[in-house]
C-alpha positions in Angstrom: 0.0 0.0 0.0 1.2 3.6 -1.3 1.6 5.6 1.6 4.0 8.6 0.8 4.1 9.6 -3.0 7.2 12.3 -4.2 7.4 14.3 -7.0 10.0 16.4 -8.8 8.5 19.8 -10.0 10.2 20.7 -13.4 9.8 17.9 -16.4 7.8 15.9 -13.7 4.3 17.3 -12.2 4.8 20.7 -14.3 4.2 20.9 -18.2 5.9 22.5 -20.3 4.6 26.1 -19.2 5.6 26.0 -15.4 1.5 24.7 -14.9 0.0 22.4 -13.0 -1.9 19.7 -14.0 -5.3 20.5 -14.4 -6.6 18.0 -12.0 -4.0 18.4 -9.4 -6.2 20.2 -7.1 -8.6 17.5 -6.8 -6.1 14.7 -6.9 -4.3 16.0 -4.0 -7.7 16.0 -1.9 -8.3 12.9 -2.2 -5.0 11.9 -1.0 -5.5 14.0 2.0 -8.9 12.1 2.7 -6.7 8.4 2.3 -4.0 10.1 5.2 -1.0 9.8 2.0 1.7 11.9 2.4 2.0 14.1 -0.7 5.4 15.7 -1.1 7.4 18.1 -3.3 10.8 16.9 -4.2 12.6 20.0 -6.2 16.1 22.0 -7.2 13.7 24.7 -6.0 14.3 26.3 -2.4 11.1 26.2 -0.5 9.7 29.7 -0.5 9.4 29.3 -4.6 7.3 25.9 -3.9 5.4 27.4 -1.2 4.7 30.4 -3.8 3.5 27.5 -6.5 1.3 26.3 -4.0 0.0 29.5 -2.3 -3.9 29.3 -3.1 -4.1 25.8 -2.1 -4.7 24.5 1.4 -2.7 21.6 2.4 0.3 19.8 3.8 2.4 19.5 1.5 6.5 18.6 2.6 9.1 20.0 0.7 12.4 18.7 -0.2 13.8 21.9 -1.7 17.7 22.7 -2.4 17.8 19.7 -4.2 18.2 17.8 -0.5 19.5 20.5 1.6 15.7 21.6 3.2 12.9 19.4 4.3 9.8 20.0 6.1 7.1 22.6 5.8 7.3 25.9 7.2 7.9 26.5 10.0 8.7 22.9 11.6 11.6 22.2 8.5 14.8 20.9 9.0 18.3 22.5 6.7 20.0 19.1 6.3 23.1 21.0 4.8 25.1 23.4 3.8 28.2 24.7 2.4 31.1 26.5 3.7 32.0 30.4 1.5 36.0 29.2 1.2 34.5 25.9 -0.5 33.1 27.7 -3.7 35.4 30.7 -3.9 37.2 29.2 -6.9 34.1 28.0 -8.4 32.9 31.6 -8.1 36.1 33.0 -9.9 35.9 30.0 -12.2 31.9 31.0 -13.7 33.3 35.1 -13.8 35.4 34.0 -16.7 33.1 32.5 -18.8 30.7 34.7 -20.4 28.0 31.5 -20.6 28.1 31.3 -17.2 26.1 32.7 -14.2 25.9 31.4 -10.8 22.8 31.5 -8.0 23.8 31.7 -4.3 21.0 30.1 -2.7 20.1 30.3 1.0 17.1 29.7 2.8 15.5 33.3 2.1 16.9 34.2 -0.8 18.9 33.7 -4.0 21.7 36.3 -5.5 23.4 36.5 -8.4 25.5 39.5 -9.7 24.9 39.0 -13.5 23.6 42.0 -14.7 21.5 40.9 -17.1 18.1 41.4 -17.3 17.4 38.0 -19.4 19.3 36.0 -17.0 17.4 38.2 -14.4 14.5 36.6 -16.2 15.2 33.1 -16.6 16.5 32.7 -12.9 13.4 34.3 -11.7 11.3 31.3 -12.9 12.9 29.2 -10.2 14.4 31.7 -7.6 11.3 33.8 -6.5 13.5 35.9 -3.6 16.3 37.3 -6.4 18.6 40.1 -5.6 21.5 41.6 -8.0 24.4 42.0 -5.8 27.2 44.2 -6.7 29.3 41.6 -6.1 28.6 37.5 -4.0 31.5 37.9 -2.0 29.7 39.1 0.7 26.9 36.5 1.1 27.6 35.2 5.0 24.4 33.4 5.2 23.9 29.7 5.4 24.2 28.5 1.8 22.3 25.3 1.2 23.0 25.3 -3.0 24.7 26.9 -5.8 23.3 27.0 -9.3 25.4 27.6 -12.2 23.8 28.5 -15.6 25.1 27.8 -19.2 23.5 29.4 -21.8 24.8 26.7 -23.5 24.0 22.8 -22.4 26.0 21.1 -20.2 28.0 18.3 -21.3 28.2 14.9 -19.5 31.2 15.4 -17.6 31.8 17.8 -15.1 34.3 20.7 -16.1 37.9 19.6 -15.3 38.1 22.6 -13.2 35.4 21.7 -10.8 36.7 17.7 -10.4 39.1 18.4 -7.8 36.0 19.1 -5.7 34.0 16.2 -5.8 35.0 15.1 -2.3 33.6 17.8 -0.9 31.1 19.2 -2.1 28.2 17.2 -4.5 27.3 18.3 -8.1 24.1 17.4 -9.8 22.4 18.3 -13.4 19.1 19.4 -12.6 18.7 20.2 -16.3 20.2 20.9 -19.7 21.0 24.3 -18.4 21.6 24.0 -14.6 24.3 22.5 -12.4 23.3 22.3 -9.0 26.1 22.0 -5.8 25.2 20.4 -2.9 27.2 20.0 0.3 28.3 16.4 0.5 26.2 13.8 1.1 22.9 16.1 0.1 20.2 14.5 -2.3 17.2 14.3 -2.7 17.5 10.4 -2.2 19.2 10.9 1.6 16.4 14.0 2.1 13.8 11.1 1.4 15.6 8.5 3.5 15.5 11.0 6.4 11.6 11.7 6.3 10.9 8.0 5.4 12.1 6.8 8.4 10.5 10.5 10.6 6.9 9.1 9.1 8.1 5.3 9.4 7.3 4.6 6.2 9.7 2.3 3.7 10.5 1.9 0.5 8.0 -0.5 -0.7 5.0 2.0 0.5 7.1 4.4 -1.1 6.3 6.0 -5.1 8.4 8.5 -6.7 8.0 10.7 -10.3 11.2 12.4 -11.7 12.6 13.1 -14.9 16.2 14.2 -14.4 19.9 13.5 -12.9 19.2 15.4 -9.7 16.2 12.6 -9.4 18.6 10.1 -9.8 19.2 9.0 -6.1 15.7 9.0 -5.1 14.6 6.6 -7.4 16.7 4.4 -5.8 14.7 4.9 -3.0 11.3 3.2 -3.6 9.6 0.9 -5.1 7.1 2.3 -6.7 9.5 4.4 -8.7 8.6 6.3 -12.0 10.4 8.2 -14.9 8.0 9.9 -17.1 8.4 9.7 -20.3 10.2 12.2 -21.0 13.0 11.8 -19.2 16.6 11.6 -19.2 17.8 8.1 -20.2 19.2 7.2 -17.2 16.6 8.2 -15.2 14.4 5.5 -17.5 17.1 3.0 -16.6 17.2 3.3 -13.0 13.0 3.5 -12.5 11.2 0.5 -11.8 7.9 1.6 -13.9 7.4 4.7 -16.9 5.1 7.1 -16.6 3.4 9.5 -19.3 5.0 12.4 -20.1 4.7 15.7 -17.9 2.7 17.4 -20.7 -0.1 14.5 -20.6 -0.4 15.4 -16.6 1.4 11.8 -15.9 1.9 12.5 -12.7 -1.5 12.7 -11.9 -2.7 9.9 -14.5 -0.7 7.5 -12.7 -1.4 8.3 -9.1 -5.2 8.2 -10.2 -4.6 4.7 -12.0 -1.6 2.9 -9.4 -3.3 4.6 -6.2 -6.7 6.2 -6.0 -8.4 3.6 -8.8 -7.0 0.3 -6.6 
């Protein structure tokens, strides 16, 4: 029996245009009336999911930061984060490349210090507390992530100049675009470990929807788990079942078909 269901936001429960499905609303209700945990699983920090969610009542947990925040406000836990002197080079290493921009992410808010107003834009989709600083060597907050943008797409490997990194800090494609970096040991997979075991509730009551790399580890976390469609090839490899695509609302198709139909 499905008792906790996760889903990733981007390529997952959202089309194409940032919506929800149609039918979401009503889905979600009658999740709430069979006591299953519904939760958002995202490269999102929470007060952009709490802003897609804003004229709905509910309960909805969070795993934002790709890992690095769980809970609901204001009961949530920061499972992570990552020391300034850790990213200084990477910081210097994005200011020399023109198709780079970076995102400094904490729990309020996100900076960058690209002028740009298109980046401005673009960021803005996902970061919904964006400030222009003069310069990100000043951010002394808690940061949970760092986002770096290519204009271009990312390859498969990680840039040479980021490799002697790895052990300390944990980098993730979250999309064609967008590299995510995670303190070490901060996923979305260990972020689901940790509430599975808060809710007592394992992997084979456990379903999960995702559609790219940062999705990877918590596949590997139920059994129940679904790549849509659309999604990266690996992601299709390591799921246990396929779900439609995320412009034929397959979140929602399969939850009503696998959980609410049974």
């Amino acid at each position: 029996m499905v008792k906790l269901i996760v889903s990733d936001m981007d390529g997952t429960l959202l089309d194409d245009n940032k919506n929800l499905p149609s039918n979401f609303e009503e889905v979600y209700k009658q999740l709430q009336n069979r006591n299953i945990n519904f939760v958002i699983a995202s490269g999102r920090p929470s007060y952009s999911l709490r802003y897609e969610f804003v004229n709905l009542k509910h309960n909805i947990i969070f795993i934002a930061d790709n890992g690095a925040y769980l809970g609901t406000k204001p009961t949530a836990s920061i499972l992570g984060s990552i020391d300034f002197k850790e990213i200084e080079c990477i910081i210097e290493e994005v200011r020399k490349q023109p198709e780079l921009n970076l995102i400094i992410c904490t729990d309020t808010i996100a900076y960058i210090e690209n002028k740009d107003w298109d980046f401005f834009t673009t960021a803005y989709q996902y970061y919904k507390n964006l400030a222009m600083a003069d310069s990100l060597d000043f951010v002394a907050d808690s940061i949970l992530k760092i986002a770096i943008h290519n204009s271009n797409k990312w390859g498969n490997e990680l840039p040479d100049t980021f490799k002697p990194l790895e052990d300390k800090l944990n980098f993730s494609l979250s999309g064609d675009h967008w590299l995510d970096i995670m303190p070490k040991g901060i996923n979305k997979g260990a972020a689901l470990q940790k509430l599975q075991s808060t809710l007592n509730v394992t992997k084979d009551e456990t379903m999960v929807f995702g559609d790219f790399l940062n999705d990877l580890e918590m596949m590997q976390e139920a059994k129940y788990s679904y790549a849509m469609k659309n999604a990266h090839p690996k992601i299709i490899e390591t799921a246990n079942f396929l779900a439609p695509k995320n412009t034929e609302s397959g979140v929602t198709q399969t939850i009503i078909d696998q959980v609410l139909n049974k």
